[in-house]
Phi, psi and omega in degrees: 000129151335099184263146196292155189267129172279136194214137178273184156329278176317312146291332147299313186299332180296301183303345172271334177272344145339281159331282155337298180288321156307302167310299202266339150243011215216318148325301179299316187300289187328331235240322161326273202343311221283312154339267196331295194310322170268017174253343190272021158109199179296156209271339208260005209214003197273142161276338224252345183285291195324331190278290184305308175311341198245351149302329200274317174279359198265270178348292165319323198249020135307306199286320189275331141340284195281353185279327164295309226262336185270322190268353175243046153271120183260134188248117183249116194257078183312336163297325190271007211239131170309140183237161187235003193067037173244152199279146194203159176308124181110295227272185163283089191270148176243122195220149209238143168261117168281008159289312211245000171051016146282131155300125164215149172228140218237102134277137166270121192227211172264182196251058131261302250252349186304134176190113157294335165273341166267025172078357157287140166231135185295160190282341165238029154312158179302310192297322142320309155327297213255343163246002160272150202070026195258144158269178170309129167061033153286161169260140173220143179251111156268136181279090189240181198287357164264354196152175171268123162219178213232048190313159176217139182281109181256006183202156167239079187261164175230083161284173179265000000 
């Protein structure tokens, strides 16, 4: 059995414009290239035939990747789902490291949709771990690969 990918709204739509643009363009263009590539002579000696085949399997082993990743996917729409004010998949933490009294606010999501420079994280990330099912103004010791710290939850949102 399969286990299901926890996925927002926003992360399936991507992996579905992906999926599109690889099907429907991206493919094609390659399928040219490899054309174009084999008129230019012998095969075992083409750089550029060699180059589009091995984009071409890259593309390919993309499409079924995310066409996996898709038909197992559970899309959890954190507006819709009863909250108890506990931090949960999907939602928006605003969270303080009480050492250094930096503020960072953190959504948690799947690990396509995870970018650290927007503040997504993944749900198995350490720091995600260590904050679900935790509430507002808990203190949490998270272990991460720089140390053990130590945050306290100052806000909880279920944005889309």
């Amino acid at each position: 059995m399969i286990n299901k990918i926890p996925m927002t709204i926003k992360g399936s739509k991507k992996l579905i414009k992906e999926l599109n643009q690889l099907k429907n363009i991206k493919r094609y263009k390659i399928i040219n290239d490899i054309a174009e590539a084999r008129k230019h002579g012998d095969l075992k000696e083409n750089a550029e035939y060699h180059a589009a085949r091995e984009e071409q399997s890259f593309c390919e082993k993309r499409i079924k990747e995310i066409e996996l990743k898709l038909s197992n996917c559970q899309i959890i729409d954190v507006t819709k789902i009863k909250n108890k004010g506990k931090v949960i998949f999907g939602s928006t933490v605003d969270i303080i490291n009480v050492i250094t009294n930096k503020v960072v606010s953190y959504k948690i999501v799947g690990d396509d949709e995870a970018n650290l420079k927007k503040y997504l994280i993944s749900i198995n990330a350490p720091i995600s771990r260590g904050l679900i099912g935790k509430k507002k103004n808990n203190t949490v010791l998270i272990k991460t690969p720089k140390g053990n710290i130590t945050f306290k939850i100052l806000k909880i949102q279920y944005l889309e």
